[in-house]
ZANU-874580 format. One record per residue (C-alpha): chain; residue in three letters; residue number from 1; x negated, y negated, z negated. Coordinates in steps of 0.2 Angstrom, whole numbers, plus 5000, padded with zeros to 4 digits. Example, Ala and Ser with C-alpha at 12.3 -4.5 7.8 and 13.67 -1.06 7.14 Angstrom:
ATOM   drenti   timar   nunu   east   north     up
ATOM        A     ALA      1   4938    5022   4961
ATOM        A     SER      2   4932    5005   4964
END
This chain:
ATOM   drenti   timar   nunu   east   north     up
ATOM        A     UNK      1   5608    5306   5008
ATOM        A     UNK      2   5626    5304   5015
ATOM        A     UNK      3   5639    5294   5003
ATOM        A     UNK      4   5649    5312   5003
ATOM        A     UNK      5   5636    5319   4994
ATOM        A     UNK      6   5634    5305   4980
ATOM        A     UNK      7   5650    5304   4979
ATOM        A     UNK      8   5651    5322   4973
ATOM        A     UNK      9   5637    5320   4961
ATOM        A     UNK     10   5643    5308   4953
ATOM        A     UNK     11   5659    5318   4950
ATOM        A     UNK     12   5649    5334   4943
ATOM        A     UNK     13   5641    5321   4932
ATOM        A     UNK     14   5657    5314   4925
ATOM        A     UNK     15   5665    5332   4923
ATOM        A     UNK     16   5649    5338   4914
ATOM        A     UNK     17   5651    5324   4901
ATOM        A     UNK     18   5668    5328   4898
ATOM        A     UNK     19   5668    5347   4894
ATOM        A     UNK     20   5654    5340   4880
ATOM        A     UNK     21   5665    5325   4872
ATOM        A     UNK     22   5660    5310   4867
ATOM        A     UNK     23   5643    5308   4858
ATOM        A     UNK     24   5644    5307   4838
ATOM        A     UNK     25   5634    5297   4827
ATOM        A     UNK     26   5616    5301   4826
ATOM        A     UNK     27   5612    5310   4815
ATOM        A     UNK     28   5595    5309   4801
ATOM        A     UNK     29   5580    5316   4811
ATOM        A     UNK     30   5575    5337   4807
ATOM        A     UNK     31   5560    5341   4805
ATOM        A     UNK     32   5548    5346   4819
ATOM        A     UNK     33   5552    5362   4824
ATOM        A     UNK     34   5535    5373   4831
ATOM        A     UNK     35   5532    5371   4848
ATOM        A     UNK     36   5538    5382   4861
ATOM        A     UNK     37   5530    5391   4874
ATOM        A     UNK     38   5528    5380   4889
ATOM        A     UNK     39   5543    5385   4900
ATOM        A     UNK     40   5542    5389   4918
ATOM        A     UNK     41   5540    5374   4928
ATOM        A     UNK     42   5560    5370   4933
ATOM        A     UNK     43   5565    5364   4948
ATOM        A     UNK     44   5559    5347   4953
ATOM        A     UNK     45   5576    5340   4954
ATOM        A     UNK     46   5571    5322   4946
ATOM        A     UNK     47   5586    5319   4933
ATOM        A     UNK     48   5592    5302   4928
ATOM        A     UNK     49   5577    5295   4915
ATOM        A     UNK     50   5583    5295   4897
ATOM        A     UNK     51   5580    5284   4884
ATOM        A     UNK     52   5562    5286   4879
ATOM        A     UNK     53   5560    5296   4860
ATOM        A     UNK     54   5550    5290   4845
ATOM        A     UNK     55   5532    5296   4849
ATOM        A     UNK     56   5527    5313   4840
ATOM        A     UNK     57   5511    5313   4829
ATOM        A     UNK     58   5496    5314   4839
ATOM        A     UNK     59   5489    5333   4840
ATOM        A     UNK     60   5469    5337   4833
ATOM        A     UNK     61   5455    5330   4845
ATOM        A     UNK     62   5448    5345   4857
ATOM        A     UNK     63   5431    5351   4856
ATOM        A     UNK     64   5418    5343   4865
ATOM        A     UNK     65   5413    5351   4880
ATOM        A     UNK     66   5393    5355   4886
ATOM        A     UNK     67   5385    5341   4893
ATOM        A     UNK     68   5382    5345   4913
ATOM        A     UNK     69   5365    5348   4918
ATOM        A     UNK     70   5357    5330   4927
ATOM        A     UNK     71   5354    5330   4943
ATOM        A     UNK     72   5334    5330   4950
ATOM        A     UNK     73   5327    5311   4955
ATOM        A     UNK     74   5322    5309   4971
ATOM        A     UNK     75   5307    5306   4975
ATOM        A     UNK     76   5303    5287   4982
ATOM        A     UNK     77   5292    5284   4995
ATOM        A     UNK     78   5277    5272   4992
ATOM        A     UNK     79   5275    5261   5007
ATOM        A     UNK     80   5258    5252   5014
ATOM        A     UNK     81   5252    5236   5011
ATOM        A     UNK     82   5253    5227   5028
ATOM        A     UNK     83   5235    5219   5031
ATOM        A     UNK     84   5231    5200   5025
ATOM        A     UNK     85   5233    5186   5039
ATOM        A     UNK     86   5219    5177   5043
ATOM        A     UNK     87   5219    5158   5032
ATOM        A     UNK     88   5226    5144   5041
ATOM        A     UNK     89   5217    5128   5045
ATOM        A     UNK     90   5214    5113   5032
ATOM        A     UNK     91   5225    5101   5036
ATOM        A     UNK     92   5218    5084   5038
ATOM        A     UNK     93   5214    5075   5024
ATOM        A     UNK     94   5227    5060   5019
ATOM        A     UNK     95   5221    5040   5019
ATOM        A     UNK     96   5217    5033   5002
ATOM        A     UNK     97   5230    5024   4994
ATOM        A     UNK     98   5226    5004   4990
ATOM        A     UNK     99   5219    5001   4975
ATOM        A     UNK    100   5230    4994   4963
ATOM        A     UNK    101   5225    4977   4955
ATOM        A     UNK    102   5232    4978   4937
ATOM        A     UNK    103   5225    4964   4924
ATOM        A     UNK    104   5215    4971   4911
ATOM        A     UNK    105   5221    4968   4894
ATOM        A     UNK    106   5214    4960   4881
ATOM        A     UNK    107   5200    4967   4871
ATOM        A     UNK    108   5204    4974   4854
ATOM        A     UNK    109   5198    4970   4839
ATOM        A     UNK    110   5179    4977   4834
ATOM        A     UNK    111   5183    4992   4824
ATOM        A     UNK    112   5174    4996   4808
ATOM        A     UNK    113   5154    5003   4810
ATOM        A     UNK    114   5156    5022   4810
ATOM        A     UNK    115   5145    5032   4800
ATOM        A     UNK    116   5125    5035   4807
ATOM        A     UNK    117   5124    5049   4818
ATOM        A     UNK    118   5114    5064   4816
ATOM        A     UNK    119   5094    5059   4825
ATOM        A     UNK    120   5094    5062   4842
ATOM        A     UNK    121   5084    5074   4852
ATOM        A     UNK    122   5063    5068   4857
ATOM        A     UNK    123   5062    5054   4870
ATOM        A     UNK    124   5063    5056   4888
ATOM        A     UNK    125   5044    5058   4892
ATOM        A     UNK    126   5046    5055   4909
ATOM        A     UNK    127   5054    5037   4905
ATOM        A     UNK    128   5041    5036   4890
ATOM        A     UNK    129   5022    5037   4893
ATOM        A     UNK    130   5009    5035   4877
ATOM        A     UNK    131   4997    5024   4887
ATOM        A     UNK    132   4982    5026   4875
ATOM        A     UNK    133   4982    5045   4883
ATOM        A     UNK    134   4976    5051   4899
ATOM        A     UNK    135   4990    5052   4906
ATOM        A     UNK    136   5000    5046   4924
ATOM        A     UNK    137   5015    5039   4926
ATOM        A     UNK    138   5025    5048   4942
ATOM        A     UNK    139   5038    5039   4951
ATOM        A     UNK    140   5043    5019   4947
ATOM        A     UNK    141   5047    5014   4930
ATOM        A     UNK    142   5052    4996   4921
ATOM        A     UNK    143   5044    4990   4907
ATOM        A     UNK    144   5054    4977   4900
ATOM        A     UNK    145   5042    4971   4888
ATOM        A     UNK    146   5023    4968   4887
ATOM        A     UNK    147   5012    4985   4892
ATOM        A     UNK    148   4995    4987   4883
ATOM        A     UNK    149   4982    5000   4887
ATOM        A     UNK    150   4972    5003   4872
ATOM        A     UNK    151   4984    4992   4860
ATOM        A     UNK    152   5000    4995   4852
ATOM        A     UNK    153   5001    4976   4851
ATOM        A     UNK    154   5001    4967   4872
ATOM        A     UNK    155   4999    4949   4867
ATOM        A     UNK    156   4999    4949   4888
ATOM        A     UNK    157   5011    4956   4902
ATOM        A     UNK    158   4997    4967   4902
ATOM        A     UNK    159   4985    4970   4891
ATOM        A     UNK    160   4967    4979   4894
ATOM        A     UNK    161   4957    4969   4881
ATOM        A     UNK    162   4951    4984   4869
ATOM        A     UNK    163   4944    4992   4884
ATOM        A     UNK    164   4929    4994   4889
ATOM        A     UNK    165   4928    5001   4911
ATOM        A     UNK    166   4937    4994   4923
ATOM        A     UNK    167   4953    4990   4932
ATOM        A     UNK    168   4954    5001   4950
ATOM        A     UNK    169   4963    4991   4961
ATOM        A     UNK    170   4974    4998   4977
ATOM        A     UNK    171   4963    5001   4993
ATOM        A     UNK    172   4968    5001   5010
ATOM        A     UNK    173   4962    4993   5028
ATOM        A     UNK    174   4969    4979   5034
ATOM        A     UNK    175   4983    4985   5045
ATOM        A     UNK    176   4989    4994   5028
ATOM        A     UNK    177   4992    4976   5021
ATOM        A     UNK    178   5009    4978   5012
ATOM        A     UNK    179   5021    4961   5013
ATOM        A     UNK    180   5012    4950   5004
ATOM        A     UNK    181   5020    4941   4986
ATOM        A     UNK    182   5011    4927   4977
ATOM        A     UNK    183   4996    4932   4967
ATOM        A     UNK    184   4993    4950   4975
ATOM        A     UNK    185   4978    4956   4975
ATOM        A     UNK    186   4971    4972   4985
ATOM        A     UNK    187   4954    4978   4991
ATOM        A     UNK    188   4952    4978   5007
ATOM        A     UNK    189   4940    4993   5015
ATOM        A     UNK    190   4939    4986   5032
ATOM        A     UNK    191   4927    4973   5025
ATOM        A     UNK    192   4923    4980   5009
ATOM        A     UNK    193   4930    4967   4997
ATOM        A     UNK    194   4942    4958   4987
ATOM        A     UNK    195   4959    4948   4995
ATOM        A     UNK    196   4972    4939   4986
ATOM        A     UNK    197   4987    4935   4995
ATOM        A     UNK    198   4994    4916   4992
ATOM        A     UNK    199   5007    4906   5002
ATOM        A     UNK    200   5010    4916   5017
ATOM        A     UNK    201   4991    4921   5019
ATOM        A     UNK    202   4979    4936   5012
ATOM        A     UNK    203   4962    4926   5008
ATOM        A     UNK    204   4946    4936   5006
ATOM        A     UNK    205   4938    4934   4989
ATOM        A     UNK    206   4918    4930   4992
ATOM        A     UNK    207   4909    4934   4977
ATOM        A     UNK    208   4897    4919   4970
ATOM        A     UNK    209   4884    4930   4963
ATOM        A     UNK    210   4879    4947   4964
ATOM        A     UNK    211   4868    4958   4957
ATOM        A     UNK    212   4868    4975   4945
ATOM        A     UNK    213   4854    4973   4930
ATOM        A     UNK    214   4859    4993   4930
ATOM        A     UNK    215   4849    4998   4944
ATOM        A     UNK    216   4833    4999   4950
ATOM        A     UNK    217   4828    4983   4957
ATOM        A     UNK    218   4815    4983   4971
ATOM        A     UNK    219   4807    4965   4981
ATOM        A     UNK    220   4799    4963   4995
ATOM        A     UNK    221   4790    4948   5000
ATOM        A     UNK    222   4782    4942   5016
ATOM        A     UNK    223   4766    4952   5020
ATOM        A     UNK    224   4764    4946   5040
ATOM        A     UNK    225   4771    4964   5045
ATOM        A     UNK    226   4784    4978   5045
ATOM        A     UNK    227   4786    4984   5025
ATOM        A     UNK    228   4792    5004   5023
ATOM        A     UNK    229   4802    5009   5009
ATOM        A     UNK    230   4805    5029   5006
ATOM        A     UNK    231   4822    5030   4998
ATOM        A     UNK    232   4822    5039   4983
ATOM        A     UNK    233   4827    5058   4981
ATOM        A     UNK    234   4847    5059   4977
ATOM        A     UNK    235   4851    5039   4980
ATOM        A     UNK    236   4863    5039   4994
ATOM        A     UNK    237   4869    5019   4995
ATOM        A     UNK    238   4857    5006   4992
ATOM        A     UNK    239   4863    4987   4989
ATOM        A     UNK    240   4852    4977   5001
ATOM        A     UNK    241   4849    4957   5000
ATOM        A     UNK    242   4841    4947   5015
ATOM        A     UNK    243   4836    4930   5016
ATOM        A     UNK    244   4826    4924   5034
ATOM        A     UNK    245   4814    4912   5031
ATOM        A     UNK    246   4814    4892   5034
ATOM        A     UNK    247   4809    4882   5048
ATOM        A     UNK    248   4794    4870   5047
ATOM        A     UNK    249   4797    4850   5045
ATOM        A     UNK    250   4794    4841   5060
ATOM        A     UNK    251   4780    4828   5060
ATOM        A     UNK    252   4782    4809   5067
ATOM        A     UNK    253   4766    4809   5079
ATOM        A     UNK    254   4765    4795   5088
ATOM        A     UNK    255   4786    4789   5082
ATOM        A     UNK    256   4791    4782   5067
ATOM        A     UNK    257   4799    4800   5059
ATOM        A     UNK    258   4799    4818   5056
ATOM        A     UNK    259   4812    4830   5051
ATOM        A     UNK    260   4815    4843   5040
ATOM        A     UNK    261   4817    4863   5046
ATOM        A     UNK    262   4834    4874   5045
ATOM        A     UNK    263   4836    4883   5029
ATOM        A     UNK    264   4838    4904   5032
ATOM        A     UNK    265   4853    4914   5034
ATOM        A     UNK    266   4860    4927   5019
ATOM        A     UNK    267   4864    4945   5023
ATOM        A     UNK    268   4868    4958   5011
ATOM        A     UNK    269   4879    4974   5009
ATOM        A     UNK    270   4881    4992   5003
ATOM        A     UNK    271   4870    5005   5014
ATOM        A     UNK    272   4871    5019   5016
ATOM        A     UNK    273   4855    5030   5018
ATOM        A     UNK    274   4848    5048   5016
ATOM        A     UNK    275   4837    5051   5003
ATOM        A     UNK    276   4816    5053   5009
ATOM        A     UNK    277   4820    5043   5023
ATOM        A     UNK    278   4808    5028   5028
ATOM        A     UNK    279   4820    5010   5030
ATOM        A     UNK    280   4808    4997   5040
ATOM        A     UNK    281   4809    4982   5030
ATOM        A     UNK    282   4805    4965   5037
ATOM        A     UNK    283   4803    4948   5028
ATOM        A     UNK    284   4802    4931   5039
ATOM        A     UNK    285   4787    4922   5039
ATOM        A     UNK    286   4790    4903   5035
ATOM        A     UNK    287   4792    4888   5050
ATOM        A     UNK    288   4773    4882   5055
ATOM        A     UNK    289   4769    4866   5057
ATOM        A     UNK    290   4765    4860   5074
ATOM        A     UNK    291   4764    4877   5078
ATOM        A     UNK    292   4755    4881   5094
ATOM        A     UNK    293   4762    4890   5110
ATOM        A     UNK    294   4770    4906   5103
ATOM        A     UNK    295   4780    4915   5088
ATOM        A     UNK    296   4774    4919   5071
ATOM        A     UNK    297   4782    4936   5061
ATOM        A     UNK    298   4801    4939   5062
ATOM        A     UNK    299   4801    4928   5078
ATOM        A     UNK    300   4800    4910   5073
ATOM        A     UNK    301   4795    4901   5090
ATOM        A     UNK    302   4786    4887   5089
ATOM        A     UNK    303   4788    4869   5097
ATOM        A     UNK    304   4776    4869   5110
ATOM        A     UNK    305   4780    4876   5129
ATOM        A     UNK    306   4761    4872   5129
ATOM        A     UNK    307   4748    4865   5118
ATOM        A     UNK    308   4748    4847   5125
ATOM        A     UNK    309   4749    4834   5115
ATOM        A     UNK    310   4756    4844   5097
ATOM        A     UNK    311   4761    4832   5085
ATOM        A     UNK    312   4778    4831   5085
ATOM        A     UNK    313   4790    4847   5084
ATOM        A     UNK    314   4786    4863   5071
ATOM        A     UNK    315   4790    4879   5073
ATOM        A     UNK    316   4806    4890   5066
ATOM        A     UNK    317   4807    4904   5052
ATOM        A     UNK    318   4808    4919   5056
ATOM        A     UNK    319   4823    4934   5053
ATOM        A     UNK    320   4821    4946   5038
ATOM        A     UNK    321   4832    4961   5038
ATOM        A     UNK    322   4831    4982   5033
ATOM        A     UNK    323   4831    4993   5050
ATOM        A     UNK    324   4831    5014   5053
ATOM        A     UNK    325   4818    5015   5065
ATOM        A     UNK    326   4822    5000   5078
ATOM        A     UNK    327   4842    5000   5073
ATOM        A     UNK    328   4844    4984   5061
ATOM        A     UNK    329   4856    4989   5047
ATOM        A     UNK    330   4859    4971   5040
ATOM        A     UNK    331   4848    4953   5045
ATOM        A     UNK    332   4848    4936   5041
ATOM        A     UNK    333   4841    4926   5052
ATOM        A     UNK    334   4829    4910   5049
ATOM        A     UNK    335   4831    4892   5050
ATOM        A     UNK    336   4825    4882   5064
ATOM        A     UNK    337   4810    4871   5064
ATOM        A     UNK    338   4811    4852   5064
ATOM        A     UNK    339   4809    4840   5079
ATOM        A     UNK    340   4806    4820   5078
ATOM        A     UNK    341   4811    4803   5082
ATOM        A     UNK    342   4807    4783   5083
ATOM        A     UNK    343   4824    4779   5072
ATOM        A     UNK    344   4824    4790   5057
ATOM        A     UNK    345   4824    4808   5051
ATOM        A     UNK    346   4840    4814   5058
ATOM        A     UNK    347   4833    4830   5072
ATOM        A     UNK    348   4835    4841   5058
ATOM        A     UNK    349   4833    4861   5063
ATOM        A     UNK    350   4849    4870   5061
ATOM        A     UNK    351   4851    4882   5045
ATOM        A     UNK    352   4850    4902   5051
ATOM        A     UNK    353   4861    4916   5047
ATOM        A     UNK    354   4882    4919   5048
ATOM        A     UNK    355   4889    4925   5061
ATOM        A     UNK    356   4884    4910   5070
ATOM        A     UNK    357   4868    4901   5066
ATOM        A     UNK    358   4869    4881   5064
ATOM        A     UNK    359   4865    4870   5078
ATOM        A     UNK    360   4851    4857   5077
ATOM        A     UNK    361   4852    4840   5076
ATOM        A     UNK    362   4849    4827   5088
ATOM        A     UNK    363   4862    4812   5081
ATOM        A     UNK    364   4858    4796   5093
ATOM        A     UNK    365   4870    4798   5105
ATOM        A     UNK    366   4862    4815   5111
ATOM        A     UNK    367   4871    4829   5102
ATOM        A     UNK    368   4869    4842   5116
ATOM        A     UNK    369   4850    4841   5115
ATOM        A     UNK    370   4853    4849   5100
ATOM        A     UNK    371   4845    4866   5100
ATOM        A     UNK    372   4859    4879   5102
ATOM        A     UNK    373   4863    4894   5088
ATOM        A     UNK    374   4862    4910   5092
ATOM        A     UNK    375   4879    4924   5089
ATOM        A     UNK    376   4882    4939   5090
ATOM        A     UNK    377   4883    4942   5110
ATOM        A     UNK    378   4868    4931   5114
ATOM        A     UNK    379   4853    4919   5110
ATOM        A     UNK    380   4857    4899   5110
ATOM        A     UNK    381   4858    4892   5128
ATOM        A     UNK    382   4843    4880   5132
ATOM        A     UNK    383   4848    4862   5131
ATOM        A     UNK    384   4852    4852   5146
ATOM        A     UNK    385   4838    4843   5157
ATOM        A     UNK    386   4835    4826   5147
ATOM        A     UNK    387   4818    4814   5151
ATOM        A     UNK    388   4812    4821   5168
ATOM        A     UNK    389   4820    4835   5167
ATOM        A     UNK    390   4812    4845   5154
ATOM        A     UNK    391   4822    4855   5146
ATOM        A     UNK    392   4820    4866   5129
ATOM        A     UNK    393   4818    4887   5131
ATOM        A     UNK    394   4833    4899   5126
ATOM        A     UNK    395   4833    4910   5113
ATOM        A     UNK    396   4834    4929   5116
ATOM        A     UNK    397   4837    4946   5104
ATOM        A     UNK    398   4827    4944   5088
ATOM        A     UNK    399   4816    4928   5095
ATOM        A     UNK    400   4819    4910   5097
ATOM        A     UNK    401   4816    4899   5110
ATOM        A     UNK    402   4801    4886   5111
ATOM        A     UNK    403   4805    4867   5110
ATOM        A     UNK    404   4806    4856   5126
ATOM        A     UNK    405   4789    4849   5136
ATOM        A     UNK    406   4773    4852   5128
ATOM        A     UNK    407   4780    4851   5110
ATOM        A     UNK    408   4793    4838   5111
ATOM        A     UNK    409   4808    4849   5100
ATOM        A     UNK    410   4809    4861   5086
ATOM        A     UNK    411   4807    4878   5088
ATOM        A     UNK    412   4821    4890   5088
ATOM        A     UNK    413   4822    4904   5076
ATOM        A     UNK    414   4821    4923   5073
ATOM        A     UNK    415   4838    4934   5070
ATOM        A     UNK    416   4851    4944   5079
ATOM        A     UNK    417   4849    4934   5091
ATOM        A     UNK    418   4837    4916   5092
ATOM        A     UNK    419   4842    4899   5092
ATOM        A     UNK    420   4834    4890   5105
ATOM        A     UNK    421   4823    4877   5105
ATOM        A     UNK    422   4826    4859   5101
ATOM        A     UNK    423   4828    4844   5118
ATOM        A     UNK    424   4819    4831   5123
ATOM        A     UNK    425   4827    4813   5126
ATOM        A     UNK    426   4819    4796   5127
ATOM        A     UNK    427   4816    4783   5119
ATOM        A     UNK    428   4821    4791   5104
ATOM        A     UNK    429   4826    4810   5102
ATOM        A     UNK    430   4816    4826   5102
ATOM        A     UNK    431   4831    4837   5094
ATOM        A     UNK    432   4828    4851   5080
ATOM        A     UNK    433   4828    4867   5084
ATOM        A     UNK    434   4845    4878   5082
ATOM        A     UNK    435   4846    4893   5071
ATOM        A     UNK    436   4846    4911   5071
ATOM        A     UNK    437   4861    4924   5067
ATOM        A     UNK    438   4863    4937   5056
ATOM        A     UNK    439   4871    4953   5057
ATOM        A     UNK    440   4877    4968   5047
ATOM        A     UNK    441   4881    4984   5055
ATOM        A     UNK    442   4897    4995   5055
ATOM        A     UNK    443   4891    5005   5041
ATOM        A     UNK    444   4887    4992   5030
ATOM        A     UNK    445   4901    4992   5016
ATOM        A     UNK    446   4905    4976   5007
ATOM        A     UNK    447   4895    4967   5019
ATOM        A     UNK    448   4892    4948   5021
ATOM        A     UNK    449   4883    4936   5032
ATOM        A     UNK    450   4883    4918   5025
ATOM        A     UNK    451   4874    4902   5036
ATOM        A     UNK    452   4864    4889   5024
ATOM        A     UNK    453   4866    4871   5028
ATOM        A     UNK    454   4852    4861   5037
ATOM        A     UNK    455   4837    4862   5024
ATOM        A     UNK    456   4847    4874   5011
ATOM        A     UNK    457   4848    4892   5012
ATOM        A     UNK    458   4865    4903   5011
ATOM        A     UNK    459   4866    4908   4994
ATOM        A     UNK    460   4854    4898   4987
ATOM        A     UNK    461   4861    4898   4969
ATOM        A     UNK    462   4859    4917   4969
ATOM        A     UNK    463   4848    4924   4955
ATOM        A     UNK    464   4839    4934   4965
ATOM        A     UNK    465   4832    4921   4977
ATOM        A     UNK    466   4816    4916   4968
ATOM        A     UNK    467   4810    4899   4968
ATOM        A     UNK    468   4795    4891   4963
ATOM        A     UNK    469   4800    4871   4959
ATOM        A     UNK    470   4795    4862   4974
ATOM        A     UNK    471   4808    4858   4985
ATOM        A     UNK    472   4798    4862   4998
ATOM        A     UNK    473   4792    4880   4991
ATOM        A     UNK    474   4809    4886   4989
ATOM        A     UNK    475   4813    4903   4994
ATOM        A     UNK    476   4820    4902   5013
ATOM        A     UNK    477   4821    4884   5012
ATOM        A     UNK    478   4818    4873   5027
ATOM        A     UNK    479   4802    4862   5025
ATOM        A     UNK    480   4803    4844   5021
ATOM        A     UNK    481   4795    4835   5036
ATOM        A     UNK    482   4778    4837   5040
ATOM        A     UNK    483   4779    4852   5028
ATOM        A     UNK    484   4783    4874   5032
ATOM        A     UNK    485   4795    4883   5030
ATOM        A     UNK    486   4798    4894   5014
ATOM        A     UNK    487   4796    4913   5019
ATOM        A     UNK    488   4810    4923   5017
ATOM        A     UNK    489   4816    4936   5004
ATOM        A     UNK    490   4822    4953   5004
ATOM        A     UNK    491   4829    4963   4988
ATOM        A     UNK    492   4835    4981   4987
ATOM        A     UNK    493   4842    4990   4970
ATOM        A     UNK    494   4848    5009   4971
END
């Protein structure tokens, strides 16, 4: 806009207010006059704003109009689940932290005794066994206090006194043996029998006596040959006892002395046999006195190598033993017969029996003369050449040997295998014969060979070994000198 045309406003503005005067008082206000109809819109010539009027009374509120219809909802896509990753390794575990070492406080005071409980549910029967049932006791368990079988009252560690039986023990063989501790005790089936184990060692327990009033008992006494015995319908183990028979005494001759025989040998043990079968059974015959050239039953040789000049050395005893057919099952062999000397009574025959017989005895300084024992793997050796050279006969499976020169020594003995004969040594020796082994064979359970002790037999305190009172009738005993030998004994009980 130029000045020239404000300017000329302003002039028509000031000439306009003019022609109207000047304004009067206002005046009190009228009332409201109706309203007019709404003019034409004027001409938008924007006039100078006035002074702003008292605000009229509001007009009545409109109607409502209809609410507009809602739009439709669009429909929202569901999207797939994306498939699970596979798990991810463990991680490693982490180290254990130290232990902390905290100091335990002091305990607190005992607090007052609670109420009794309610009873608790039956014992553990696995931990708690009535003994006085049939009953076994699986696993290991620890009895703190005494353990009674058959009593509710132990007055013992263990206490089996109101029975009646017997205690089984726990059985093995000898490579089974388990480490050993004080006092055990096991049987052992390798040898049939009892072993208790004591400072670093398992001994075998030897039975004193044995015998079974429970069975039949059968005896069999020297008849001068082999005896047969039918075992029994349904007796499957028999208990068999051997004793082999004595040697003879030697007698002085033309010396000063005779000696006494070798007691027998002791075999028994459990066999097993078949029912209706026939067991040979033979029983020694006693040493003979200045027994001529040859052997009397159970293989007792005599002194002599020949009949010259036979006053002097007697003859041994011979084996007893039960065989099947020709098989020995169990023997005890005899004792040897008794040689002679110008000192005193010393060429005593060696006692039979034991896995090794006894040798004889020929005590003045010439021991070896001694006639030799037989074993298991072969009869005694002859003794070494003595005066001239004579020397005494070997023994050999089931015989013994003859004495040295005409019947200067002892006789050797029946068993196994025979002792041989007695030496012959001047001025003073002609030696006692040596004795005889026994044997037992691998089926034989709980079986024992025992060797006696110059005039005494093995086991001579046995029951079972009958005797008659004389010392020189005892069963298996050796004879005193110038006396026999006692025949042997066999005893069987099924």
């Amino acid at each position: 806009m130029t000045r020239t045309s404000i300017r000329a406003r302003i002039t028509a503005f000031a000439f306009t207010w003019a022609l109207a005067g000047c304004p009067g008082a206002t005046g009190p206000q009228g009332p409201a006059g109706p309203t007019g109809a709404t003019g034409n819109a004027g001409a938008s010539a924007s006039g100078a704003t006035g002074p702003t009027g008292p605000t009229g009374p509001g007009g009545p509120t409109g109607a409502t109009g209809p609410s507009g219809a809602g739009g439709a909802t669009g429909g929202g896509g569901t999207g797939v689940s994306g498939a699970t990753g596979p798990t991810g390794p463990t991680g490693a575990t982490g180290t254990t932290g130290p232990t902390g070492s905290g100091v335990a406080g002091p305990a607190g005071p005992q607090g007052p005794t609670g109420p009794q409980g309610p009873t608790g549910p039956a014992p553990n029967t696995a931990n708690f066994v009535d003994l006085t049932s049939n009953q076994s006791i699986a696993g290991i368990k620890n009895f703190v206090d005494d353990v009674g079988l058959g009593t509710t009252s132990p007055a013992f560690s263990l206490d089996m006194g109101s029975k009646t039986d017997g205690v089984l023990l726990p059985a093995g063989t000898t490579a089974e043996r388990p480490t050993g501790a004080d006092g055990a005790l096991r049987f052992n089936t390798d040898f049939g029998g009892y072993e208790l184990f004591t400072h670093g060692f398992w001994f075998r327990q030897e039975p004193v006596l044995l015998s079974d009033s429970t069975r039949t008992r059968v005896a069999l006494t020297y008849a001068g040959s082999d005896q047969y015995w039918v075992v029994p319908a349904g007796v499957t183990r028999i208990f068999a006892k051997a004793w082999g028979a004595g040697g003879a005494g030697g007698t002085r001759g033309g010396w000063g002395y005779g000696a006494g025989g070798g007691g027998g040998g002791h075999s028994r043990g459990i066999i097993p046999v078949i029912p209706g079968e026939s067991l040979r059974v033979v029983v020694g015959q006693g040493g003979i006195v200045n027994q001529g050239v040859g052997y009397n039953y159970g293989g007792g040789a005599s002194g002599c190598q020949t009949n010259t000049d036979n006053q002097y050395g007697s003859g041994g005893g011979g084996l007893s033993g039960v065989f099947r057919g020709a098989k020995p099952l169990l023997i005890a062999g005899g004792g040897g017969g008794g040689g002679s000397s110008r000192y005193w009574t010393g060429n005593v025959g060696g006692a039979g029996g034991g896995m090794t017989g006894q040798k004889g005895e020929s005590p003045y300084g010439y021991y070896n003369q001694g006639g030799n024992p037989g074993s298991q793997s072969g009869g005694g050796a002859a003794s070494p050449p003595g005066t001239n050279g004579w020397q005494s006969n070997a023994g050999t499976p089931y015989q013994g040997g003859h004495g040295s020169t005409n019947c200067y020594g002892g006789g050797g003995v029946g068993g196994y295998y025979g002792g041989a004969g007695g030496g012959y040594v001047e001025p003073n020796t002609m030696a006692g014969g040596g004795g005889g082994s026994g044997y037992l064979d691998s089926s034989v359970v709980f079986g024992v060979t025992l060797t006696g002790h110059f005039r005494e037999p093995a086991m001579s305190q046995d029951p079972d070994l009958s005797q008659t009172g004389e010392s020189n009738t005892l069963t298996a005993h050796g004879g005193d000198f110038g006396a026999a030998g006692a025949d042997g004994f066999v005893v069987i009980y099924y």
